[in-house]
N, C-alpha and C positions, 0 to 999 in steps of 0.2 A: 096448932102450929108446931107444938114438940113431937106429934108423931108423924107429921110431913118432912120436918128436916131430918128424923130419925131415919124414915125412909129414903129421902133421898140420900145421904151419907151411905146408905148401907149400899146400895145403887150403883154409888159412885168406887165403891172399890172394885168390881170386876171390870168396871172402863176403866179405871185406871192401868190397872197389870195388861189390860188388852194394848195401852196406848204404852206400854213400857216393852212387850212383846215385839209390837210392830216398829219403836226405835230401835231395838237392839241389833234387829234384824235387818236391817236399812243398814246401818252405820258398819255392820262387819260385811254387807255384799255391797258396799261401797269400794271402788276401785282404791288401791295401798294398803300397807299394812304398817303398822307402829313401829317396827323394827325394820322399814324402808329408808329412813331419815337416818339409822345407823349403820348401814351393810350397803346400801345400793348405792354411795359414792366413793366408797371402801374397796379398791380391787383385791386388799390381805384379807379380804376377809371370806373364809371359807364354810361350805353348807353346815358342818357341825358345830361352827360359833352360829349361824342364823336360825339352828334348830335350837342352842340352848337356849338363846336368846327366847324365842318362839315359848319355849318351855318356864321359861321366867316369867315371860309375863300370860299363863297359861293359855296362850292361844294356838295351844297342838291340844287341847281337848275337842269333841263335837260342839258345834254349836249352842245345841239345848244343853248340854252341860255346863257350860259356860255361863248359859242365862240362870241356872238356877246355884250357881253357885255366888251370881253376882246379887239373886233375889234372895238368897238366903242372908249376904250380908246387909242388904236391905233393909227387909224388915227388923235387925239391929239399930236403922238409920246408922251402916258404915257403906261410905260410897265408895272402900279404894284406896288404893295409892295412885298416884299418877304417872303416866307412864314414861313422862319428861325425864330429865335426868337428875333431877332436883328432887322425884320420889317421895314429893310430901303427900300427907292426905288431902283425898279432894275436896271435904265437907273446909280444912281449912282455905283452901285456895279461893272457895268461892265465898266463903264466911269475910274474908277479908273485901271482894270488891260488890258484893252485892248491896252495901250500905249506898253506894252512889249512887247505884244504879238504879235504885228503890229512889234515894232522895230527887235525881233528875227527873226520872220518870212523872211521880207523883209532884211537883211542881209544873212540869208539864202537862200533866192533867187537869190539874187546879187552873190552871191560865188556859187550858182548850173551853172549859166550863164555863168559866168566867166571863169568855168574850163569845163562844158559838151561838151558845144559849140566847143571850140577847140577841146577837144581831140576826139569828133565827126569826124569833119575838117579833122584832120590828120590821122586818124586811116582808115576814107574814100581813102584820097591822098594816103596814105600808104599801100594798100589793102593787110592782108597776111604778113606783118613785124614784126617785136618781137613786136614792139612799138602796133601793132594791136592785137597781141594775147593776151598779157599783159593785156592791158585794156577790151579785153573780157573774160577772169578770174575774173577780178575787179568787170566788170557788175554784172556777175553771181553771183560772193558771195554779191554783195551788194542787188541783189535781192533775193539772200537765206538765208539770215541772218537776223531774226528777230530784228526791230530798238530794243524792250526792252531789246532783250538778250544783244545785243552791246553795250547797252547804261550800264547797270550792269557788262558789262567785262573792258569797257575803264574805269567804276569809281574806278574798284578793282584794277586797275592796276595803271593808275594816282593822285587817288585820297589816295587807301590808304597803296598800295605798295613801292610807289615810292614818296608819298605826295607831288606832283607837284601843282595839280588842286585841287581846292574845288569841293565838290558831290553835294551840296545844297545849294537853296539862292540863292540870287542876290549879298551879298556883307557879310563878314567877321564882325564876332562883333565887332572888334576891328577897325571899319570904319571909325568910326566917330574921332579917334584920329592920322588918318592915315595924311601922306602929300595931297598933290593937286597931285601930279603926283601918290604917293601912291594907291588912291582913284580909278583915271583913273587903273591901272594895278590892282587893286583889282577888279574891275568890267569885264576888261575882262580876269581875269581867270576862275571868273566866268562863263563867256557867252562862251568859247570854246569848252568846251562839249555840253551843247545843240544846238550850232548850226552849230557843227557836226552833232551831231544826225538827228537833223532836215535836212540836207540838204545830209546824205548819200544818203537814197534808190534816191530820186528825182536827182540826181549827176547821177547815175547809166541811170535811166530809158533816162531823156533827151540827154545823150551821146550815146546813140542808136536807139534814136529817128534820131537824127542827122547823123549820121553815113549813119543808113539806106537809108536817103533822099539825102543825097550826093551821094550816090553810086547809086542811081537811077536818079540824074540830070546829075552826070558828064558820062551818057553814053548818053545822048541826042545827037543829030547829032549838033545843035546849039554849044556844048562844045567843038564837033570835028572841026566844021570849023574854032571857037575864035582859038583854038593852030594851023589847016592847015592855019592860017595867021599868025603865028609866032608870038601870044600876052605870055607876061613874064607866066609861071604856076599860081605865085602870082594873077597876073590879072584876072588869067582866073578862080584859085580858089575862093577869095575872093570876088569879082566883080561880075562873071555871073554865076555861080554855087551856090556861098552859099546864092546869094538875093533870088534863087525861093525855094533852100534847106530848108528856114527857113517857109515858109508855114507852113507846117501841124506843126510845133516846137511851131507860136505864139498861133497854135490850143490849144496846151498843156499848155503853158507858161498860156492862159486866162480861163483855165477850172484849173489851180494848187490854182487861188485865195480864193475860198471856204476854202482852207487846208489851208489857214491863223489859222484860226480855229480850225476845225479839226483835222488837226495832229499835233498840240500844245497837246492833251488829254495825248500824252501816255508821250514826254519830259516832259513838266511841273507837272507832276504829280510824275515821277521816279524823276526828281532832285528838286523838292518841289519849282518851281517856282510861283508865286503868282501872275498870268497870266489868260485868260478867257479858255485857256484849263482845267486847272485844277477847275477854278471856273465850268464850265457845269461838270465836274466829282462829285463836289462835290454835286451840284444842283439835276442831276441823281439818284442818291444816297439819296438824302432825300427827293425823290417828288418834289420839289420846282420847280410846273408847271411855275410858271411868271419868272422864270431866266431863264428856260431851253429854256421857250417861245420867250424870248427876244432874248436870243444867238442864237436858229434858226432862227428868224427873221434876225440877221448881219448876218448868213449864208447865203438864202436864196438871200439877196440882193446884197451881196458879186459872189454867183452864177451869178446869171442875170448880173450884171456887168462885170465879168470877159468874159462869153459867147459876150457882148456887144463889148470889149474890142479888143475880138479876131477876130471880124467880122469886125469892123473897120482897124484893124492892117494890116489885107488880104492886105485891098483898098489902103492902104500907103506901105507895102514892095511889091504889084505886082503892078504897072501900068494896065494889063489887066484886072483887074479885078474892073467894072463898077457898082456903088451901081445903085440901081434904085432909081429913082425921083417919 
């Protein structure tokens, strides 16, 4: 096992710089430039302030000079300054909202697990029962329902129909004069909608992940002999069907870790959360190569770990399956 993961780490660093190559290069032949948002609504402003500029934040070097001078502060772990007008470092900007974005996500995880997985489970045991058509109605709209559109109908509805839930923010002006138990129920009234949002379509897809692979274990002859020996259903569902069921599920569960990220862009940005999804949107948005750089970088490595994660998971939920040495 230690000279598999040795290998694969060592593996994983030329994909990585290839997957830092190919962002760098995307984001600077993307149409604007960083110093657009300061000259191009500016008529005083003339070519030798847009070249100093240019020269400021070194983007009149070539390309590949660029990338390796932006790898050499890299491999320091220094991502930069940012090229906002605030000039902070970018390791702080993101150091600051990625605790959210970490804690929604992974709650959101936790409750995709928590509910897919069974109603997989049963819907498989149950093949053909209301309880099974039911939740494939569910599937289907949750995979035809746009998460933005859902996320603008649940806040017109709870937020300002029936003003149950707050739409935006992390917490209520009136927070800081609130009780201690206050405080706790003001924050998650807060947090119920987006991690709904965040964990509908992902609810959907891994309960038919699940589903499918149950319905393809429990006709193994292995399944038929466990019950022609008369072991409880419980045993034989839980026990020998759902350990090799979850296979291809931790396949899913170590490729969703990327979308820590990721699909943070569309919640935190629709309920104004102050999270590293909405930080890469805004980043996007004004050119600001060194944050967008840095956010694919935790993407990127977020990737290769998750991929790591799930390859190892194989070798702990299957016994058969033997890492090489």
């Amino acid at each position: 096992m230690f000279y598999y993961l040795l290998k694969r780490l060592i593996s994983m660093i030329p994909l990585f710089f290839g997957i830092t190559i190919i962002s760098f290069l995307v984001i600077h032949l993307a149409p604007g430039k960083p110093t657009g948002l300061q000259t191009d609504l500016n008529p005083k402003i003339t070519a030798e302030a847009r070249a100093r500029l240019e020269t400021i934040y070194g983007l009149d070097r070539a390309l590949h000079i660029q990338y390796l001078l932006w790898l050499k502060r890299l491999i320091i772990l220094d991502l930069g300054n940012s090229f906002s007008t605030d000039g902070r470092p970018v390791i702080d900007k993101i150091s600051e909202r990625i605790p959210i974005t970490v804690f929604i996500n992974v709650l959101s995880m936790l409750l995709i697990i928590s509910i897919a997985i069974p109603i997989g489970v049963i819907s498989a045991s149950y093949q053909n029962s209301f309880f099974d058509k039911f939740t494939t109605v569910f599937v289907f709209i949750g995979f035809a329902v746009p998460t933005f559109w859902l996320a603008l109908l649940l806040m017109i509805l709870f937020g300002v129909n029936l003003g149950w839930l707050p739409i935006s923010g992390l917490k209520s002006l009136n927070y800081d004069y609130l009780s201690a138990f206050g405080m706790i129920m003001d924050r998650v009234k807060h947090l119920i909608l987006p991690i709904f949002i965040s964990a509908f379509g992902g609810l959907a897809g891994l309960s038919r992940y699940t589903r499918a692979n149950m319905l393809e274990v429990i006709r193994q002859d292995y399944i038929i002999t466990a019950r022609s020996k008369g072991l409880n259903e419980r045993v034989v569902i839980f026990k020998h069907a759902l350990r090799n069921a979850l296979l291809p599920v931790i396949t899913i569960l170590g490729l969703s870790v990327p979308g820590l990220i990721g699909g943070s862009v569309i919640f935190e940005t629709i309920f104004a959360i102050p999270g590293m999804g909405q930080l890469f949107y805004m980043s996007v948005m004004a050119r600001d190569y060194p944050v967008v750089m840095g956010i694919l970088v935790i993407g990127a490595v977020l990737t290769l770990l998750g991929n790591l994660i799930a390859d190892l998971s194989y070798a702990l939920v299957d016994p058969r399956i033997k890492v090489a040495k």
